[in-house]
C-alpha positions as CSV (number, residue, x, y, z in Angstrom):
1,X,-85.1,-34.7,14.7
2,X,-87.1,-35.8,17.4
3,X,-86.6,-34.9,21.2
4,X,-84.9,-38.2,22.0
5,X,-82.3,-38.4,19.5
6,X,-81.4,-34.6,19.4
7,X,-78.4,-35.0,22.2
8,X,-76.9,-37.5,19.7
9,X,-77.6,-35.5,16.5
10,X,-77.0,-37.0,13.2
11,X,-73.3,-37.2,12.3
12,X,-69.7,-37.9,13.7
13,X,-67.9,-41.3,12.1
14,X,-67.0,-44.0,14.8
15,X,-64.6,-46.6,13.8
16,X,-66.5,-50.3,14.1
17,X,-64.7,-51.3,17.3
18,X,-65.6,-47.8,19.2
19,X,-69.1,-48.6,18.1
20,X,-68.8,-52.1,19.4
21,X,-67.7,-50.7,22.4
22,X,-70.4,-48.5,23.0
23,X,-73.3,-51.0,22.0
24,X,-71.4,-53.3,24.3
25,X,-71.6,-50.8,27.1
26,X,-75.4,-50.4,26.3
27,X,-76.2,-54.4,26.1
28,X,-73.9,-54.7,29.9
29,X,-76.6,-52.1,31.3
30,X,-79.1,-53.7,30.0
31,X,-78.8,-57.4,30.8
32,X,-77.0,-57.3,33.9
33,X,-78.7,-57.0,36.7
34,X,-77.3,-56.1,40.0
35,X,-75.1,-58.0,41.4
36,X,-75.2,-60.7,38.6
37,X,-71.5,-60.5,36.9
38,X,-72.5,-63.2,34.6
39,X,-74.8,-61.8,31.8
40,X,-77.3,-64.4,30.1
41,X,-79.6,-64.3,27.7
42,X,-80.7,-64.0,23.3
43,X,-80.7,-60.2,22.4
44,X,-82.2,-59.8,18.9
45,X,-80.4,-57.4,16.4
46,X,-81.9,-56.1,13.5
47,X,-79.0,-54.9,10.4
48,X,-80.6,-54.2,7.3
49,X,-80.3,-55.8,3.9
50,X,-76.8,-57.7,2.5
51,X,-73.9,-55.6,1.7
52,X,-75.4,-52.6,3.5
53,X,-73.6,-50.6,6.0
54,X,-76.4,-52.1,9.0
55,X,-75.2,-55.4,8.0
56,X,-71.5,-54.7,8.4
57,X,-72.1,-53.4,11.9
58,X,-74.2,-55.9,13.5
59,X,-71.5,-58.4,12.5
60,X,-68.4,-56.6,14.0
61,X,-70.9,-56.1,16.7
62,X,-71.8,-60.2,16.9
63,X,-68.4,-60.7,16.8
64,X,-67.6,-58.8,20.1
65,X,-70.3,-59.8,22.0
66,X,-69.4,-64.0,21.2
67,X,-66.0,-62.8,22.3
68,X,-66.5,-60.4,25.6
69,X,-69.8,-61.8,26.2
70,X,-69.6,-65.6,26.8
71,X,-73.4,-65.7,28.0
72,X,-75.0,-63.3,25.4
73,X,-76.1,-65.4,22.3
74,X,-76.8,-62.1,19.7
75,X,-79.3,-63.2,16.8
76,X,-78.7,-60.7,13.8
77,X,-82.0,-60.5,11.5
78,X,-81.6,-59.3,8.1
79,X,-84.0,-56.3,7.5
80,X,-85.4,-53.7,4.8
81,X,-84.1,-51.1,6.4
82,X,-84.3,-48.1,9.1
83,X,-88.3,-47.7,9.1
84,X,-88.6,-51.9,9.2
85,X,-86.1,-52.0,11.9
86,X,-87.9,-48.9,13.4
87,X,-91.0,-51.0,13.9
88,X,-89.4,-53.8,14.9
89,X,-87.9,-52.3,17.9
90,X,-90.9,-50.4,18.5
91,X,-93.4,-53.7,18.6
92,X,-90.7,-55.8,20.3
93,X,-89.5,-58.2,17.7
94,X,-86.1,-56.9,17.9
95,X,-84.0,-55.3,20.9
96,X,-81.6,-53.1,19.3
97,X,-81.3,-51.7,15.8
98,X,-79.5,-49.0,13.9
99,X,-81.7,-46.4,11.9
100,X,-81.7,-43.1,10.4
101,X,-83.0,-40.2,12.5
102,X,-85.4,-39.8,9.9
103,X,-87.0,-43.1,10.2
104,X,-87.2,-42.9,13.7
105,X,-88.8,-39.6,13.6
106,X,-91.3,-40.0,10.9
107,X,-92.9,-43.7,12.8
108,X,-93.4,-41.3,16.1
109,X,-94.9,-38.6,13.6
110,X,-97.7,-41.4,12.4
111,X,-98.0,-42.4,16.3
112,X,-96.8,-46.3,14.9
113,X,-97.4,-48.6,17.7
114,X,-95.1,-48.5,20.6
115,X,-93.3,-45.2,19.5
116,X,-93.4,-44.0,23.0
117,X,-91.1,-46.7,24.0
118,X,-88.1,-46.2,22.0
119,X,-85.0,-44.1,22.8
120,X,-81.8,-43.2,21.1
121,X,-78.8,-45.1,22.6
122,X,-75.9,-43.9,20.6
123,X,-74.9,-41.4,17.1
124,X,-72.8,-43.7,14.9
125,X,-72.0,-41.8,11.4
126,X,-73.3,-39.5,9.1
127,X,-75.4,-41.2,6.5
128,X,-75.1,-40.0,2.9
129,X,-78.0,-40.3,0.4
130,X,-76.2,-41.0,-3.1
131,X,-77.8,-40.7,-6.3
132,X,-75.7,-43.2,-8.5
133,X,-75.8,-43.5,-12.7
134,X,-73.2,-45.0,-15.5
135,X,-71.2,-42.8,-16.7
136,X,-72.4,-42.8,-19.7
137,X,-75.6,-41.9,-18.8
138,X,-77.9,-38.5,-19.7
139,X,-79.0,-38.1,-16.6
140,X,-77.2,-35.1,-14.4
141,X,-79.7,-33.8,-12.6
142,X,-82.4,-35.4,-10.7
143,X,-84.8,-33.5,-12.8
144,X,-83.6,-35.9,-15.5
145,X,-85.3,-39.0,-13.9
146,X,-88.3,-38.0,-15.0
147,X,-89.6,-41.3,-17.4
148,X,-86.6,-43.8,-16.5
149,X,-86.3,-46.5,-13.8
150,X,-84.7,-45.7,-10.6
151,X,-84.4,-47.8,-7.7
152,X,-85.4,-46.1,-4.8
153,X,-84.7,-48.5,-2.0
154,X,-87.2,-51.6,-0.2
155,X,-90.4,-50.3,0.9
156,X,-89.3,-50.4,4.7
157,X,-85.9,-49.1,4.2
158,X,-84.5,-45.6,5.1
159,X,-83.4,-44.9,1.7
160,X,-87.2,-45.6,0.6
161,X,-88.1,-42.7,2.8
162,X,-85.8,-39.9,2.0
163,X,-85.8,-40.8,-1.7
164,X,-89.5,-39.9,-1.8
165,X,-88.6,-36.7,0.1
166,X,-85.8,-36.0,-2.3
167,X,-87.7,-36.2,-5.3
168,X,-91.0,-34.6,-4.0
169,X,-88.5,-31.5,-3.8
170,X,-87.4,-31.7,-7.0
171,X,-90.9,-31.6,-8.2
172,X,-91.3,-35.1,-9.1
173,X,-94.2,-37.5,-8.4
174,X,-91.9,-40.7,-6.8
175,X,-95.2,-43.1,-7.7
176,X,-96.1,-42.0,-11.1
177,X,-93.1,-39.4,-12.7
178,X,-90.7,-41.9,-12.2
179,X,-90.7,-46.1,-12.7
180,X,-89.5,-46.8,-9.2
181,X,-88.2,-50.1,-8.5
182,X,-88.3,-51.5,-5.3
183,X,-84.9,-53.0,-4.5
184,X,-82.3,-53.3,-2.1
185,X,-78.6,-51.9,-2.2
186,X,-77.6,-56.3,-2.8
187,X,-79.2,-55.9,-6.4
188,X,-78.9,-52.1,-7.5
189,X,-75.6,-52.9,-8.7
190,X,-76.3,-55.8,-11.1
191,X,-79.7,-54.1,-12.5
192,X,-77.6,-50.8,-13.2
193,X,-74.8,-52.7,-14.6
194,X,-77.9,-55.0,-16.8
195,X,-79.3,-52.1,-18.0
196,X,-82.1,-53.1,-16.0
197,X,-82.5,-49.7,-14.1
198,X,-81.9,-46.0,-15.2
199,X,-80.4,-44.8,-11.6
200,X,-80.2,-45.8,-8.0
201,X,-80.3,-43.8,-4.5
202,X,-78.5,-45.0,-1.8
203,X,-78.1,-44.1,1.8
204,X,-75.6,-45.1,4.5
205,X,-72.3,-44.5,5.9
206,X,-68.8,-44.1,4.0
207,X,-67.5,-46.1,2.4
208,X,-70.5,-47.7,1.1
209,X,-68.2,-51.0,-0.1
210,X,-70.8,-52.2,-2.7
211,X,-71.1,-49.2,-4.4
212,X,-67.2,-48.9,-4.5
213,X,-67.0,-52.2,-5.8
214,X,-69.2,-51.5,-8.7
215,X,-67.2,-48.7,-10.0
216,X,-64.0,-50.9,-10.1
217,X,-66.3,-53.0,-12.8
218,X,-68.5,-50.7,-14.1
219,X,-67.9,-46.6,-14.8
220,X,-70.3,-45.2,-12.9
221,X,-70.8,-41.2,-11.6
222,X,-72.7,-40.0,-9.2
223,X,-75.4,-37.3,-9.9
224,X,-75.2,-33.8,-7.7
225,X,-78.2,-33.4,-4.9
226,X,-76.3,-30.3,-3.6
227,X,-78.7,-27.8,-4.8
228,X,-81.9,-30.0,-3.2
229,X,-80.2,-29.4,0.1
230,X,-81.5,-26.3,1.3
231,X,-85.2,-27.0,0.3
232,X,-85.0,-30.8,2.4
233,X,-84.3,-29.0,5.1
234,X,-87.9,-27.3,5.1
């Protein structure tokens, strides 16, 4: 975890109006100056892509600044993911974002461009990496992906990042042991229900609503990453 984001750490839940509350808080301090009680201005918001949990809370988030503040217009930008919303922030295309720790800390590792300038303004939730399959499926283990088609996230997303990782661990080349297919969590569902891909890993907070919603449709399971745990964490 890098320097910056260590006082926040990685986990604890926030409901979506305490994390309104505290971006708010954040957006006050940083377009108001002193003595101005009348905040103005277009503050740029990057989510992530459709359905995802990013998505979900930059439009709570929209909602609360249109209603407490009158003279903010917030512009929400679909995204990737954490390392595309990483490099947004970064470069100055965007002025807030939510991302995983590990995104954040692997573009200052590659020295990306503006790295210095970021800072961590708030811990939201734990995110979750989930490995999901039908149920009928032969796949239990991620050993067992070895051959088949498994969406592993956009290439600028978070899930992208740690999915590598994950597999790497478990011994398996992402680019060439695997058919990886490079789509977001607004189309895993449909290709795993298609037959269209093997498996799919997802990250992001709980509940993860699409995800839900395809097991009330489709039986699907989702495949242990327990035993990976210990060696992700060197």
């Amino acid at each position: 975890m890098t320097t910056f984001l260590s006082r926040f750490g990685r986990g604890t839940m926030l409901g979506g109006a305490a994390v309104c509350a505290v971006v708010i808080g954040l957006l006050l301090w940083w377009l108001l100056p002193l003595g101005n009680a009348q905040p103005r201005g277009t503050v740029v918001f990057s989510t992530g892509v459709r359905s995802g949990v990013y998505e979900k809370y930059g439009e709570l988030l929209k909602h609360a600044v249109d209603r407490d503040l009158p003279g903010v217009r917030m512009e929400l930008r679909a995204s990737e993911g954490s390392q595309e919303n990483v490099a947004r922030v970064a470069t100055g295309k965007a002025d807030f974002t939510i991302a995983a720790a590990d995104a954040v800390e692997k573009y200052r590792e590659d020295n990306g461009k503006g790295a210095g300038s970021l800072r961590g303004c708030a811990r939201l939730y734990d995110d979750y990496l989930q490995l999901v399959v039908a149920e009928s499926s032969g796949i239990h283990k991620v050993t067992d992906l070895r051959g088949k088609r498994v969406a592993v996230g956009q290439v600028g997303s978070g899930v992208r990042l740690i999915a590598d990782r994950l597999l790497t661990t478990a011994g398996l080349d992402p680019e060439h042991d695997i058919t990886p297919v490079g789509i977001g969590i607004d189309k895993m569902n449909e290709q795993l229900r298609l037959g269209k891909i093997d498996a799919f890993f997802w990250s992001g907070g709980l509940p993860t609503v699409s995800v839900r919603e395809l097991s009330e449709t489709f039986p699907v399971r989702f495949v242990p990453l327990g035993d990976l745990v210990d060696a992700l964490r060197h």
